[in-house]
C-alpha positions as CSV (number, residue, x, y, z in Angstrom):
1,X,58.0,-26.8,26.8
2,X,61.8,-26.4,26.1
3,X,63.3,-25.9,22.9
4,X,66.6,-26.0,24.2
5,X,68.7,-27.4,27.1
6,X,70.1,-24.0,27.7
7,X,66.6,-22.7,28.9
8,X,67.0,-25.5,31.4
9,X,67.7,-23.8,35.4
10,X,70.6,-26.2,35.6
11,X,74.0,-25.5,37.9
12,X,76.4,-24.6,35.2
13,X,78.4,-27.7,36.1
14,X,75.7,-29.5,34.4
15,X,75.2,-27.1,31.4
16,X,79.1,-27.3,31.2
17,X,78.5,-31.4,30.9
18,X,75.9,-31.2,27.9
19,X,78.0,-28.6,25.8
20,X,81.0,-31.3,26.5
21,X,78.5,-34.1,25.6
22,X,77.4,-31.9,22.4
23,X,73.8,-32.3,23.8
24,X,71.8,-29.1,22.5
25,X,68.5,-29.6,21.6
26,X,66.1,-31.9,23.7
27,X,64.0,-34.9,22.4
28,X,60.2,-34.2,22.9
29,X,59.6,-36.6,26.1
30,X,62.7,-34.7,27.4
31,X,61.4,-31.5,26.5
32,X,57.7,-32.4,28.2
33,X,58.8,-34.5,30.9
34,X,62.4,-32.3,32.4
35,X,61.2,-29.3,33.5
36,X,58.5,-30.8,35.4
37,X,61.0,-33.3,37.1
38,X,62.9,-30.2,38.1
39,X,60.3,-28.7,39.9
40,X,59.8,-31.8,42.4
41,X,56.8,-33.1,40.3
42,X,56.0,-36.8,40.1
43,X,55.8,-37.9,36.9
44,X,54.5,-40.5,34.5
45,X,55.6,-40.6,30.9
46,X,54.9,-43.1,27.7
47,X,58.1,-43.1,25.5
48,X,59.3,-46.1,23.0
49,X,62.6,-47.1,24.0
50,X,65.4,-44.4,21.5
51,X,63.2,-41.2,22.6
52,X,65.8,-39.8,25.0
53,X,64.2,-41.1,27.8
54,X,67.7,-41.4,29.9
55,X,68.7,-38.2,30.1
56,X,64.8,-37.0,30.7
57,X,65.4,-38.7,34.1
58,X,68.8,-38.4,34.9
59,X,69.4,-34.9,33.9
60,X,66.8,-33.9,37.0
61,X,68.1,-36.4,39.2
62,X,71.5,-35.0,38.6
63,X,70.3,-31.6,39.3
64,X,68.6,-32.1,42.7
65,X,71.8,-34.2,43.9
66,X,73.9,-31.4,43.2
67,X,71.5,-29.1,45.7
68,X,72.0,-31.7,48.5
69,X,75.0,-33.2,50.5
70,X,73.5,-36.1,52.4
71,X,70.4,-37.8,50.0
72,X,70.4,-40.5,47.6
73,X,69.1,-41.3,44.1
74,X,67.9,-44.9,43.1
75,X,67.3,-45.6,39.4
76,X,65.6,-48.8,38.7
77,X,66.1,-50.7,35.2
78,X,65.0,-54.3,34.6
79,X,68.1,-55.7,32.8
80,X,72.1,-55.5,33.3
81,X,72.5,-54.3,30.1
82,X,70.2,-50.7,30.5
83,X,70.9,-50.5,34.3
84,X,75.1,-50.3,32.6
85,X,74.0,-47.8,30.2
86,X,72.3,-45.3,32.0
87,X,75.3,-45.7,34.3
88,X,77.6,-44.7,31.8
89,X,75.0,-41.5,30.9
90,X,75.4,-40.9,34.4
91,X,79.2,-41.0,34.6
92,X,79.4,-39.1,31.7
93,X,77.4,-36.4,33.1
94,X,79.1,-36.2,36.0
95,X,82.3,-36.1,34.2
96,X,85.3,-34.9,36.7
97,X,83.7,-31.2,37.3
98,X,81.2,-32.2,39.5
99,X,81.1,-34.0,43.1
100,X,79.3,-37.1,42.9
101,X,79.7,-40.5,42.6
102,X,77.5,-43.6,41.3
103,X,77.7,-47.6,42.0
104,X,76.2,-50.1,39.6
105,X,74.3,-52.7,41.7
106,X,73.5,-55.4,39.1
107,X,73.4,-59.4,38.8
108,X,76.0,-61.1,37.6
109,X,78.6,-58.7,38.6
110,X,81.0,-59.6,41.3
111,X,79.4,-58.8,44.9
112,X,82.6,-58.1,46.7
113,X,83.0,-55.6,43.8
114,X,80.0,-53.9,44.3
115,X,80.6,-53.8,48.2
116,X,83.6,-52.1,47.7
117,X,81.9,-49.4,45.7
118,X,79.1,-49.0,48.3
119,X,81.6,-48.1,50.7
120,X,82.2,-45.2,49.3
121,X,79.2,-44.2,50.1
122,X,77.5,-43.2,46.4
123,X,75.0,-40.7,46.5
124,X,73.7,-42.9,42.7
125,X,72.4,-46.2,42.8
126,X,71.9,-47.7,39.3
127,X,71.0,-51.2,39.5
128,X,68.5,-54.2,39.3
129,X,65.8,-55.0,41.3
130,X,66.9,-58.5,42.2
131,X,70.1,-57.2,43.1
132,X,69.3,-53.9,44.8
133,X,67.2,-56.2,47.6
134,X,70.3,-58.5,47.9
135,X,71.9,-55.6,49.9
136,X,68.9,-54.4,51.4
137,X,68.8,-58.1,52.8
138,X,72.5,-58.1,53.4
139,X,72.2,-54.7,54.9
140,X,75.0,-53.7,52.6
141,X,72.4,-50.9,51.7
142,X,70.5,-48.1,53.2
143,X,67.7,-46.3,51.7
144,X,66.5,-43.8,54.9
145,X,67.8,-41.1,53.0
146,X,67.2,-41.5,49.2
147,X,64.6,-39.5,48.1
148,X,64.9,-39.5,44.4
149,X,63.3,-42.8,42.3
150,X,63.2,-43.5,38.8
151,X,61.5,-46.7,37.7
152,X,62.4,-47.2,33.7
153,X,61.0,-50.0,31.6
154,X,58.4,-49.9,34.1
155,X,56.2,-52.7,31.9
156,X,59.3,-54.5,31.8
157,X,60.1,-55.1,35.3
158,X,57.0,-56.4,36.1
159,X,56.3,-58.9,33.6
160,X,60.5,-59.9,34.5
161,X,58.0,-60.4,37.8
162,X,59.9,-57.8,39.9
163,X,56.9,-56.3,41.5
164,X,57.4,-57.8,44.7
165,X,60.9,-56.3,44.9
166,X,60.4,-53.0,43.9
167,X,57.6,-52.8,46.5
168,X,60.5,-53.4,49.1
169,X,62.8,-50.8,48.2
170,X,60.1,-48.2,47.7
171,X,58.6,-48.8,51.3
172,X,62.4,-49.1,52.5
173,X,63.1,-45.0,50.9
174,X,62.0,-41.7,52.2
175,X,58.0,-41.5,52.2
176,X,58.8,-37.5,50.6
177,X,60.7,-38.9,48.0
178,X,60.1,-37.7,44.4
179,X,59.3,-40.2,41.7
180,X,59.7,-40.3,37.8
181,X,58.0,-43.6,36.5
182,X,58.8,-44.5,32.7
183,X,57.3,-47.3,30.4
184,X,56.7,-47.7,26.7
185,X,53.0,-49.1,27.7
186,X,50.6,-48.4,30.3
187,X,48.8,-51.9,31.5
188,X,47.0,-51.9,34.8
189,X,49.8,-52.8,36.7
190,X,51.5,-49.7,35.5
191,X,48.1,-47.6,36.8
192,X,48.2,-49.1,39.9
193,X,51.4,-48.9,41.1
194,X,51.4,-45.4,40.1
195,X,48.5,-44.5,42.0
196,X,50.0,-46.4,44.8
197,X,53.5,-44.8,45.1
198,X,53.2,-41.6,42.3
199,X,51.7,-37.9,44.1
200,X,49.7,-36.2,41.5
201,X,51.9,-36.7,38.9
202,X,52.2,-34.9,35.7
203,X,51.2,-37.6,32.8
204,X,52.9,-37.4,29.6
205,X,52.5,-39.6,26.7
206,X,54.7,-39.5,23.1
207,X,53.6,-40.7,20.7
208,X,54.7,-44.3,19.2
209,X,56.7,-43.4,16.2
210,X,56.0,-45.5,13.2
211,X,58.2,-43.5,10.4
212,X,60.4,-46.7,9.6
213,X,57.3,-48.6,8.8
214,X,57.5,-48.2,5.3
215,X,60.7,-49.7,5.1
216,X,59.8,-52.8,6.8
217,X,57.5,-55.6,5.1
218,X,54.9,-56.7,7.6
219,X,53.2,-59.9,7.3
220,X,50.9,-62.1,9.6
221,X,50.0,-65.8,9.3
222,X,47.2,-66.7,10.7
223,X,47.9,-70.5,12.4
224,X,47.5,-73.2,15.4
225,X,50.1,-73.2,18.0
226,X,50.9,-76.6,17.6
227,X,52.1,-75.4,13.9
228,X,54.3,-72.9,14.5
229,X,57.3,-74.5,15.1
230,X,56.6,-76.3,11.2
231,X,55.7,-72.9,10.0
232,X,58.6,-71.7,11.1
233,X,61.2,-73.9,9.8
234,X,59.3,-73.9,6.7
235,X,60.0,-69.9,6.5
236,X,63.9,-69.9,7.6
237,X,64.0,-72.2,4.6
238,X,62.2,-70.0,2.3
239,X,64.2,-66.8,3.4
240,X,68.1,-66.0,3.3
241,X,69.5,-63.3,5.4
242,X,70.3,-62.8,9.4
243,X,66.7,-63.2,11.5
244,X,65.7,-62.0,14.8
245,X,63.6,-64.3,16.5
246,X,60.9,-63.4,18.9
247,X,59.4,-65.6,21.5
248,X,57.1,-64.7,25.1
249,X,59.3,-66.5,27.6
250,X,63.1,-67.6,28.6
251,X,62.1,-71.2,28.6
252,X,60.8,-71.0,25.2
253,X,63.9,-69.3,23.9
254,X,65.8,-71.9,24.9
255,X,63.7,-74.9,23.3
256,X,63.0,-73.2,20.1
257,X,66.7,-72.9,19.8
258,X,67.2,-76.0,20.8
259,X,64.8,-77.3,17.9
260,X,66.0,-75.1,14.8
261,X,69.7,-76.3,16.1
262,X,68.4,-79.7,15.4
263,X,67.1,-79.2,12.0
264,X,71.1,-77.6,11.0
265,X,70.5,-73.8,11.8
266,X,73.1,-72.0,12.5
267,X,71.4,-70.0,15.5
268,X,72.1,-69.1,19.2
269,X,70.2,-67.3,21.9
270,X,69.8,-64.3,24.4
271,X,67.3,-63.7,27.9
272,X,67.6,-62.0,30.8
273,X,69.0,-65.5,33.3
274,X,72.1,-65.8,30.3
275,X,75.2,-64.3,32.5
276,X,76.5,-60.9,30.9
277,X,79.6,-61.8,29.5
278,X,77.5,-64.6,27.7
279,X,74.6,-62.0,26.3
280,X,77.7,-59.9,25.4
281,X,79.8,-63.0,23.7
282,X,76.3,-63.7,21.3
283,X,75.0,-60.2,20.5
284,X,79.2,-59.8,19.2
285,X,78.8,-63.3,17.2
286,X,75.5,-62.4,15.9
287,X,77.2,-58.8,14.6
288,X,80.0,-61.2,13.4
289,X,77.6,-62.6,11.2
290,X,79.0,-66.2,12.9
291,X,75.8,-67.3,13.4
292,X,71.9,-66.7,11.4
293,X,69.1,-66.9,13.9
294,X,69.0,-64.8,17.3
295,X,66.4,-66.3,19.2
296,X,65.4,-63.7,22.1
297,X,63.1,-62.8,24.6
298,X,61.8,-58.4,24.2
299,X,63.6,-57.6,27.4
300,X,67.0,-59.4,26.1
301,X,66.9,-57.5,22.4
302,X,66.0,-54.0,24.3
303,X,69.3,-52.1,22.7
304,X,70.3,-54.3,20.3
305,X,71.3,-52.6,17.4
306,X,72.8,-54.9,14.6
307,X,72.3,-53.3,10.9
308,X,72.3,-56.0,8.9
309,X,69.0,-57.7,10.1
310,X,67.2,-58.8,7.2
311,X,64.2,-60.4,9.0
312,X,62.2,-60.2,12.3
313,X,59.8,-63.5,13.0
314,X,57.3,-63.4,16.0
315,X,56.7,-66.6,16.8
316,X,54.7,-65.5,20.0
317,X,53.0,-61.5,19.5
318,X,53.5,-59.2,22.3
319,X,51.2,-58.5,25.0
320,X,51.8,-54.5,24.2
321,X,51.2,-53.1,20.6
322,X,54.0,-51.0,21.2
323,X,56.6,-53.4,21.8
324,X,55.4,-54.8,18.2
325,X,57.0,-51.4,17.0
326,X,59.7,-51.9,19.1
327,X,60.4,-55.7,17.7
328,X,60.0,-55.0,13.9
329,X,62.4,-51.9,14.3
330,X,65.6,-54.2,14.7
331,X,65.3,-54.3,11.0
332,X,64.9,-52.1,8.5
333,X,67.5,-49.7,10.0
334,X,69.6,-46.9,8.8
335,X,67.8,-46.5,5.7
336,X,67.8,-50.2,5.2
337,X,64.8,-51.9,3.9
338,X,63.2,-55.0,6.0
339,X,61.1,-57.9,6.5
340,X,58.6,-58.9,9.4
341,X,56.5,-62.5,9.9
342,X,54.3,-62.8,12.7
343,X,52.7,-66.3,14.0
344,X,49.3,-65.2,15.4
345,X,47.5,-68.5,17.0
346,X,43.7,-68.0,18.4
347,X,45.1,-67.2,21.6
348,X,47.2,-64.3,19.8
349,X,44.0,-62.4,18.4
350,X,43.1,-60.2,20.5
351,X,47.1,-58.9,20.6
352,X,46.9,-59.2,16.8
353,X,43.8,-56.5,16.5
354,X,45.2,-54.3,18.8
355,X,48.7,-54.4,16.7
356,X,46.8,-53.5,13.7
357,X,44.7,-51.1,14.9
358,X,47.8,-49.5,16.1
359,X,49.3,-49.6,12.6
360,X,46.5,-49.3,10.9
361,X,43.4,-47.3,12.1
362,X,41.0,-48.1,9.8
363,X,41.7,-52.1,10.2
364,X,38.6,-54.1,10.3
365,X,39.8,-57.7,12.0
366,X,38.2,-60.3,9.5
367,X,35.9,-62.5,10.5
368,X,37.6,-65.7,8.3
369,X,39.9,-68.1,10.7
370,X,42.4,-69.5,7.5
371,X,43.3,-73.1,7.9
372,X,46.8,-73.7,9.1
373,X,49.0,-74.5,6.6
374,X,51.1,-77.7,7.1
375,X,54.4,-79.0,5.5
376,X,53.1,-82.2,3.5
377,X,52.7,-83.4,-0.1
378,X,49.8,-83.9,-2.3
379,X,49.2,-81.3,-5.7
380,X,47.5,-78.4,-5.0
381,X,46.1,-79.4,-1.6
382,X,49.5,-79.8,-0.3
383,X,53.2,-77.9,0.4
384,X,52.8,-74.0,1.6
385,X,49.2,-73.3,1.1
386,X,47.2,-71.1,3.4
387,X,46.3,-67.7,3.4
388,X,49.6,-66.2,2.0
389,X,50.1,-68.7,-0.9
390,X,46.6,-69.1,-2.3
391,X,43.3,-67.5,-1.8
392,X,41.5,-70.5,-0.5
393,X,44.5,-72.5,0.8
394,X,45.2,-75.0,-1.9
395,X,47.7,-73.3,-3.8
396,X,51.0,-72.9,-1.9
397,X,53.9,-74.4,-2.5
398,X,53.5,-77.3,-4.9
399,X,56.6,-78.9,-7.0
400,X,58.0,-82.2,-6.3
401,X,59.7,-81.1,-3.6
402,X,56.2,-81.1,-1.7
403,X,54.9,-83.8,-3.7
404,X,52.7,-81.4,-6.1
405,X,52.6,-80.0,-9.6
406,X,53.7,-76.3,-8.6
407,X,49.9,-75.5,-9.8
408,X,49.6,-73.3,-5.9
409,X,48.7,-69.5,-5.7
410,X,51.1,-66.9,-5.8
411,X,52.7,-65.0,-2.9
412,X,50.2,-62.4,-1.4
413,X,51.0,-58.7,-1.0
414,X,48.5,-58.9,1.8
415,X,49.7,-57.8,5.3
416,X,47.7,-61.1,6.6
417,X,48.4,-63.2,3.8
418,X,45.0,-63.7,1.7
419,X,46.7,-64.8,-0.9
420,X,48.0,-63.1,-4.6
421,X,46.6,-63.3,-7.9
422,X,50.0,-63.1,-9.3
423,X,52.5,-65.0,-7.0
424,X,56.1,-65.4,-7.9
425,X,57.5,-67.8,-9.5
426,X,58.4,-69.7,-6.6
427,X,55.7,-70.1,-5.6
428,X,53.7,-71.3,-9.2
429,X,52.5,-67.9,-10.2
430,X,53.5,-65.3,-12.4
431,X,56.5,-63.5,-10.8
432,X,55.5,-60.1,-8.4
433,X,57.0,-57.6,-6.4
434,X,56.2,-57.6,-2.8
435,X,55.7,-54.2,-1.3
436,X,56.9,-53.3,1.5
437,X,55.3,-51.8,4.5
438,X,51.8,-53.1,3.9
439,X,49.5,-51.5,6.6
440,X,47.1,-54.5,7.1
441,X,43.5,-56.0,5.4
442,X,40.6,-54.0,5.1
């Protein structure tokens, strides 16, 4: 393993490009995964999203281009937004000292456009899956001759459902071709495409990192999926500050939005079908601070980096512990402290143990299913009871604003809610600190 990019057999062109680019010292799944790459191994790495994992692939890839005259490179990504920015890694690279060129195949970008670039005859292809077949159909685009894939986001692609697709321009490139499959997770259809397309390939894992975790409050209420949406609105009520909104499909995005606009939130939304001078218009407003709630889907908040996220609220978990990581993480950033809310429904716990065995090793899932708290009236019984307000759910939120005598349980401390001794005063208890980062019930 590397220590630094100089050790690296690189053409000096490409050396030249990193001192310009001020890149020194490589990233650990950089460090593993390059100088395998640059031997013609296949390989298969496990790296979060922010590891380095760009220049892990494109730094080979640039390398065995340079060697050749004729062959082709095809790097795979599942959105606009990461197919434009390992483009730009790539132009950079490439800078004006060396002799190659790159087009940007990508939906929602202007087709004549990218024709005009493909006659030029780029040795680089960047682009979606969706698109990338487009020319293969239009036969705008030949792939006899590349013999140099990367597949990033790997997981992401496939739930986007681009399986089908990447199957076609796989069996459309050179059979000798050399492969460098990334994902943060490693499901079965990760496996088995791997095993289908990948040549012994050199397996490398890094580890999720989970060192902004103590910044970041993490809480889970246990409840139906018929009460989320009132859970929900009950909690944007209850908090102040921006909030990141999670949600399992584009549909859904769209209805929740749809739903908190209705009840006078200011909010908008992002997915992968919203046109990409649209995502680009509402990640800038949502900067702007023009509007509170960002509704979005994982694939759609993949890069967004906005620093004054005071809240992250899973309305659906995610399939992959690891994208949990990656979810909370849009808070609590740059020293910043953060909060996190998860909705986990009965057909969310199996996704919720794996989550807090993953944060938590010595997490025991408890065997109690809490009632799910609703939005009504009546004393202790009524307002925001449940697990987090009250031990047994009576206490909650009482006052007359819920039709109760504020006589409910305090505000747990509990990463799933069981309830505090000591509540604020909120919430009809004796006023508490909340502490951050809580790893989970034992």
């Amino acid at each position: 393993m590397i220590s630094k990019f100089t050790e690296l057999e690189l053409p000096q062109a490409l050396q030249d490009s990193l001192q310009r680019l001020e890149f020194f010292d490589p990233t650990p799944i950089q460090a593993q995964s390059i100088p395998h790459a640059l031997t013609g191994e296949d390989v298969i790495a496990s790296a979060q999203t922010g590891t380095g994992k760009t220049l892990a692939f494109v730094l080979p890839m640039l390398a065995k281009m340079m060697t050749t005259t004729e062959q082709k490179a095809i790097i795979l990504m599942p959105t606009r937004e990461l197919a434009i920015q390992v483009a730009t890694v790539v132009n950079q690279l490439i800078g004006k000292n060396i002799q190659l060129s790159s087009a940007t195949l990508i939906g929602g970008d202007s087709m004549s456009k990218q024709l005009k670039a493909l006659k030029r005859s780029p040795r680089i292809i960047v682009g979606t899956p969706g698109r990338i077949n487009d020319h293969l159909e239009r036969r705008t685009l030949k792939l006899g001759n590349a013999t140099f894939l990367v597949l990033d986001e790997t997981d992401r692609m496939l739930d986007m459902g681009f399986g089908i697709q990447i199957d076609t321009i796989i069996e459309r490139m050179d059979p000798y071709r050399q492969t460098l499959m990334f994902s943060a997770t490693m499901p079965k259809g990760i496996v088995k495409l791997a095993d289908k397309y990948l040549k012994t390939p050199q397996r490398i894992e890094i580890e999720t990192d989970k060192s902004n975790l103590d910044r970041i409050s993490q809480d889970f209420m246990h409840v139906s999926e018929n009460d989320k949406l009132q859970v929900l609105l009950n909690e944007l009520e209850a908090r102040e500050g921006s909030v990141v909104l999670f949600v399992k499909t584009k549909r859904k995005v769209e209805k929740i939005a749809k739903e908190l606009a209705r009840e006078n939130h200011k909010v908008s939304y992002i997915h992968g079908d919203l046109k990409q001078g649209k995502r680009e218009s509402v990640i800038k407003r949502f900067r702007d601070s023009k509007f509170r709630v960002m509704v979005a889907t994982d694939v759609a908040a993949r890069g967004l980096d906005v620093p004054h996220v005071e809240h992250v609220i899973n309305f659906d978990l995610p399939q992959a512990a690891e994208d949990y990581i990656h979810r909370i993480g849009r808070t609590g950033r740059a020293g910043a402290t953060g909060s996190s809310l998860s909705l986990v429904s009965g057909e969310d716990r199996r996704y919720y143990n794996e989550i807090q065995e993953l944060i938590d090793p010595d997490f025991v899932m408890p065997k109690r299913k809490p009632n799910p708290r609703k939005r009504s009236g009546g004393g202790n019984g009524g307002g925001r009871g449940g697990k987090r307000f009250g031990g047994n759910n009576e206490g909650g939120r009482g006052g007359k604003r819920f039709g109760g005598n504020r006589d409910g349980g305090g505000r747990g401390g509990r990463s799933d809610r069981d309830g505090g001794k000591d509540g604020g005063k909120r919430f009809g208890g004796n006023k508490s600190k909340r502490k951050p980062a809580p790893r989970g019930s034992k």
